[in-house]
C-alpha positions in Angstrom: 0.0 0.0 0.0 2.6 2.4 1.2 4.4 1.9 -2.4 1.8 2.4 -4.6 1.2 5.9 -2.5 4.8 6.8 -2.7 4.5 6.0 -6.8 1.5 7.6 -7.6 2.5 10.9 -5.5 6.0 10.5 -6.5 5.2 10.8 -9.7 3.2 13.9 -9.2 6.4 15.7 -8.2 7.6 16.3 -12.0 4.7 15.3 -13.7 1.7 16.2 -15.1 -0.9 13.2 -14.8 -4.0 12.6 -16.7 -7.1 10.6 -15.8 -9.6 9.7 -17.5 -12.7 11.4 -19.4 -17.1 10.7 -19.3 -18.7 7.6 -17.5 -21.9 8.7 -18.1 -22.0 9.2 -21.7 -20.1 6.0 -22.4 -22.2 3.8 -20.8 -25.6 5.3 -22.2 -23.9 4.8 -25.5 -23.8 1.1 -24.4 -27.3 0.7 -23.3 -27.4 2.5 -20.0 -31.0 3.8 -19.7 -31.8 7.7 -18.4 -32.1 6.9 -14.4 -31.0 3.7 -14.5 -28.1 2.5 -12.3 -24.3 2.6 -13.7 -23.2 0.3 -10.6 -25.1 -2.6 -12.2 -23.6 -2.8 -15.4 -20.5 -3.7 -13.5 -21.8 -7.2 -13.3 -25.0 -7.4 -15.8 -22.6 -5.4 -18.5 -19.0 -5.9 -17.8 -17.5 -6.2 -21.0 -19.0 -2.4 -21.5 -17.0 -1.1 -18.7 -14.1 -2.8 -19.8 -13.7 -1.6 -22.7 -14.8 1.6 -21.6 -11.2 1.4 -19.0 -9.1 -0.4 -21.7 -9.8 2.3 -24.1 -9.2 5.6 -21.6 -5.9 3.5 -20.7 -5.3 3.2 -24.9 -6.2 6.9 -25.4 -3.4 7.8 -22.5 -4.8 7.9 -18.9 -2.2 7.6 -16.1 -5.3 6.5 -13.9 -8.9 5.9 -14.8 -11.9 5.9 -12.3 -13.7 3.1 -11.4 -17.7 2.9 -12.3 -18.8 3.4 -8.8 -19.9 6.8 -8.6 -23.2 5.9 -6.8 -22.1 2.9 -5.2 -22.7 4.2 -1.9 -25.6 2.0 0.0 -27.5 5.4 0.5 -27.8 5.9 -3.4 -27.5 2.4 -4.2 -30.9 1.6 -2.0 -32.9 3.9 -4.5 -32.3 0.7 -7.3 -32.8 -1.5 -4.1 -29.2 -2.6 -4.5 -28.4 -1.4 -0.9 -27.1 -5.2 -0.1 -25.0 -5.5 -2.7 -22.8 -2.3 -2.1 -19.2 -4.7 -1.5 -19.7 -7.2 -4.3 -20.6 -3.8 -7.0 -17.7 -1.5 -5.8 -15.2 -4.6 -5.9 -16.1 -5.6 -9.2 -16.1 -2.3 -10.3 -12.3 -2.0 -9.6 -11.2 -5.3 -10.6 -12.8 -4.5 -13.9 -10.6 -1.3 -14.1 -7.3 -3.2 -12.8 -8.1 -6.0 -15.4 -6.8 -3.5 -18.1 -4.8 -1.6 -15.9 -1.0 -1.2 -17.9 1.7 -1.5 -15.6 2.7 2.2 -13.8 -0.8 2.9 -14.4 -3.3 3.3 -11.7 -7.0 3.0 -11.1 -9.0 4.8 -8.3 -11.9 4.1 -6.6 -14.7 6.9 -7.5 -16.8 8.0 -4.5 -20.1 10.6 -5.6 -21.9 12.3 -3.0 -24.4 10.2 -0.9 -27.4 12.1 -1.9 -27.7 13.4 1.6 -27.2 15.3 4.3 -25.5 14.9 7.7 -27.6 16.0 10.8 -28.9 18.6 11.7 -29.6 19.7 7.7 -30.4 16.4 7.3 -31.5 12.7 8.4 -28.4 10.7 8.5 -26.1 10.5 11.5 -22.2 10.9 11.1 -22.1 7.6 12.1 -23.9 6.2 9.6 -22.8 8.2 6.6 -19.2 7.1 7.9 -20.0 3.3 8.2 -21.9 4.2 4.4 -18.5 5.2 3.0 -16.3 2.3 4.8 -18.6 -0.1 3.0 -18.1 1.0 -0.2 -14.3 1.9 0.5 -13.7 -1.3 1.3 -15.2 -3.1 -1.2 -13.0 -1.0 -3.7 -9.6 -2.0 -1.9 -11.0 -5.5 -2.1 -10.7 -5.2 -5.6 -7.3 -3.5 -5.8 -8.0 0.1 -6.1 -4.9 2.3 -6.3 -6.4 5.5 -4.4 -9.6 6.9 -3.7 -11.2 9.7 -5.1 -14.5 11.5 -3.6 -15.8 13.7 -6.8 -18.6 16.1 -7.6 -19.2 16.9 -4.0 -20.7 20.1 -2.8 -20.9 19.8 1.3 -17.8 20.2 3.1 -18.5 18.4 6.1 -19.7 15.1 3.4 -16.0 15.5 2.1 -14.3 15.6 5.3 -15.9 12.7 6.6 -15.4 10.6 3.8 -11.6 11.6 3.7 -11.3 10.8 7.5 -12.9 7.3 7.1 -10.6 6.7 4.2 -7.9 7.3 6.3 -8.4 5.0 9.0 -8.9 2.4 6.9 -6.2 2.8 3.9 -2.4 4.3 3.3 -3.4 5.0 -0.4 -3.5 8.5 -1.8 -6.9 10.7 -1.5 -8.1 12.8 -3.7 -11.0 15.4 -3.0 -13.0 17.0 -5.6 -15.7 19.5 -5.1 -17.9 21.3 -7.7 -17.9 25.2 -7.7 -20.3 27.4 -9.9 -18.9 31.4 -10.2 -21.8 33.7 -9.2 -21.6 37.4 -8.6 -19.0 37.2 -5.2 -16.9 34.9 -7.0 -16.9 30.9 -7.1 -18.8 28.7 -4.5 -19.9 25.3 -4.4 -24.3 24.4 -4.0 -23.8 24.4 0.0 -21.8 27.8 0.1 -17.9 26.5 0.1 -14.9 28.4 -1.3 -12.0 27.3 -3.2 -10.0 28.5 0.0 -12.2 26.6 2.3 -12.3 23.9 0.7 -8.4 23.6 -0.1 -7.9 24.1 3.8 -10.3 22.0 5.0 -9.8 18.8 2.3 -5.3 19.2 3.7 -6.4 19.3 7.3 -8.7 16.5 6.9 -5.5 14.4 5.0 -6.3 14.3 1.2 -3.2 13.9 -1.1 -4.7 16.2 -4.2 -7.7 19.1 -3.8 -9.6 19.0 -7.3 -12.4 20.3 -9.1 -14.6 18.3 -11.5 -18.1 19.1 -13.5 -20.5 22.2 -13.4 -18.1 24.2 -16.0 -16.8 24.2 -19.3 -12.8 25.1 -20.1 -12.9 28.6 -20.1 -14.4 29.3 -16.7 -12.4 26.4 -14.8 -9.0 28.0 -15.8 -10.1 31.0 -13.3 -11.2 28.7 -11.1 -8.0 26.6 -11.6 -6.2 29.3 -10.8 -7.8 30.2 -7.6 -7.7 26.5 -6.3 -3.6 26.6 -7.1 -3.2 29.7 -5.3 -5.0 28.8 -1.9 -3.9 25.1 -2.1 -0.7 23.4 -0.3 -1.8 20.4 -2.2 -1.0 19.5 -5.4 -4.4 20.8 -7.8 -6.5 18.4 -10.3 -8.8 19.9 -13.1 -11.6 18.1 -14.8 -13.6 20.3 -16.8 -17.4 19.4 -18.8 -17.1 19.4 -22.3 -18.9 23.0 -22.7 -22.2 23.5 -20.8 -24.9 20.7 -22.0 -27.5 21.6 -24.5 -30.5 19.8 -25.4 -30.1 19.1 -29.3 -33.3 16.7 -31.3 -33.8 15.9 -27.7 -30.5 14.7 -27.0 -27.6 16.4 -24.5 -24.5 17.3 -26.2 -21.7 18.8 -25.0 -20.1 21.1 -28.4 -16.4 22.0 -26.7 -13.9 20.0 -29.2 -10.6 18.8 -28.4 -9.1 21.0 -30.3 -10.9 23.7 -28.1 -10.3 22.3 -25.0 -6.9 22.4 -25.5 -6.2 26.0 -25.5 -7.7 26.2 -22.2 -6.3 23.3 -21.3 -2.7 25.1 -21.9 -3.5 27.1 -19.6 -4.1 25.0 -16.8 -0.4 23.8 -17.2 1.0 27.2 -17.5 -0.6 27.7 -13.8 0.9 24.5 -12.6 -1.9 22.2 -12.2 -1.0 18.7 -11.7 -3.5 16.5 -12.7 -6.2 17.1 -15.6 -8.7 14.9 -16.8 -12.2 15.2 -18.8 -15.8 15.1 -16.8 -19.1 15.3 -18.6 -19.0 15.0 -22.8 -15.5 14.4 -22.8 -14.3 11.2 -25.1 -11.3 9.1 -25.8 -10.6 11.5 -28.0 -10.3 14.5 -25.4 -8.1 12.5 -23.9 -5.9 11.7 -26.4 -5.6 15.3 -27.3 -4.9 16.2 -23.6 -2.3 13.5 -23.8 -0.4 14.7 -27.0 -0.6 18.2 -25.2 0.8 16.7 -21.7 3.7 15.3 -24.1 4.7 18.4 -25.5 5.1 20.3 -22.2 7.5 17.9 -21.4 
C-alpha cells in the first residue's frame, strides 16, 4: 500500500498526470437507460465497462476511475441494491485493474451520498461514515490504487469521507468538489470556497484538492487558478465538455478537443498537476490532452 502511494504521489512531483474522461456518456452509449443504475452494469454489462477502462488507458490515462460513482448503499438503495454495495464497488475496480498497464493506476470513484448529515439532514455521522467504509472497502478489495470522492458540494460530506478513508487505507486521497462562479466569485451548492475547501480537504488528510463538472474550459481556468493559489496540495482539473445543450432531444456537450486544448494550456502554464475530462468528454479528449501533456515535457 505504502508503495503504490509513494508511486502515484512521486510521480506527481515532476509530472503532469491525466485521468480519465465521461462515464456517463459511455455507458448510455452502451445501453445505459436515463435513471438507470451505472453500478449494475459492473456485473449485468462488464465487457461495456471494460472496454470503456481499456480504451481511456489506450487513449493515454495515467489512472482511470472506477464505475462506482453511486455505489454508496444510501444511493445504491434507490435501485434497491443497498445489499449489494461490497460485491458492485469490488467488481467495479477489478474490472478497471483487469486493463490496468503496468505504472498505471485505477481509483476508486466515491459521488456524494445524496444526503445530508444532521442537523440539515436525516443521517447521522455515524452512519454516513460506516456508508462510506462499505463501499471503501469493497473498492480495496478489488485492488483500487487510491480513492477519489468527486462532484461533492458539502464540506462536512467530504471531510468525513476523507477521514474514514484514512483509518482504513495508506493510499492516496483525492477530494474533488464542484464550484459554480456567481456574482461574489466561485462557490460550491452548499456555500464552500476554493480557500475553504483547499484548507479544510489538507487538514482532513487528502493527497490532491480537485475540481470536477459544473463548468466548461474557459471558466475552470479561473477557477483553476484560484484553487492553485489557496492550495498546499498539489491541484486536479476536470472540466465538462462546454455546458450541455439539449439538441433533437439529446444532450450534447459542443467543446472539441481542439478547443479544450487551448484552455487546457493554460491549466499547465498555472501549474496544475493532474487534468482529466468530466461530462461529454471522449477518448478522443483524452488523447488530445495527452499529445498536449507530451509536449510540455
Amino acid at each position: 500500500m505504502d508503495y503504490k502511494k509513494m508511486s502515484f504521489l512521486d510521480l506527481l512531483k515532476n509530472n503532469i498526470l491525466l485521468s480519465d474522461g465521461a462515464t456517463g456518456t459511455f455507458l448510455q452509449s452502451k445501453g445505459l437507460e436515463p435513471g438507470g443504475c451505472p453500478e449494475l452494469m459492473n456485473v449485468e454489462k462488464e465487457e461495456a465497462v471494460i472496454e470503456m477502462a481499456d480504451r481511456y488507458f489506450k487513449s493515454g490515462s495515467d489512472f482511470v476511475l472506477t464505475n462506482t460513482f453511486g455505489g454508496s448503499p444510501f444511493m445504491l438503495k434507490k435501485y434497491g441494491y443497498e445489499d449489494k454495495v461490497e460485491e458492485f464497488n469490488k467488481k467495479g475496480a477489478m474490472i478497471a485493474k483487469s486493463v490496468c498497464p503496468d505504472g498505471k493506476f485505477v481509483f476508486g470513484s466515491i459521488g456524494p451520498t445524496g444526503e445530508f448529515i444532521e442537523p440539515l439532514g436525516a443521517v447521522t455521522e455515524k452512519e454516513m461514515s460506516y456508508g462510506f467504509e462499505r463501499q471503501i472497502n469493497g473498492l480495496l478489495e478489488g485492488g483500487v490504487d487510491g480513492i477519489i470522492f468527486e462532484t461533492q458540494m458539502a464540506i462536512e460530506e467530504l471531510v468525513l469521507g476523507i477521514k474514514t478513508a484514512k483509518k482504513i487505507t495508506n493510499l492516496p486521497i483525492i477530494g474533488s468538489m464542484v464550484f459554480d462562479k456567481g456574482p461574489r466569485g466561485f462557490f460550491t451548492m452548499m456555500g464552500v470556497s476554493p480557500k475553504k475547501a483547499a484548507d479544510d480537504i489538507y487538514n482532513a488528510g487528502g493527497d490532491v484538492i480537485a475540481t470536477n463538472c459544473g463548468n466548461g474550459s474557459e471558466i475552470m481556468v479561473d477557477l483553476a487558478n484560484e484553487l492553485k493559489q489557496s492550495s498546499k496540495l498539489p491541484v486536479m482539473v476536470q472540466s465538462n465538455a462546454g455546458i450541455p445543450k439539449i439538441k433533437n432531444k439529446k444532450v450534447i456537450y459542443d467543446e472539441t478537443p481542439e478547443f479544450m486544448i487551448k484552455n487546457y494550456q493554460k491549466f499547465i502554464d498555472i501549474g496544475i498537476s493532474i487534468v482529466g475530462g468530466c461530462c461529454g468528454t471522449t477518448f478522443d479528449h483524452i488523447e488530445a490532452f495527452r499529445n498536449l501533456i507530451n509536449e510540455n515535457k
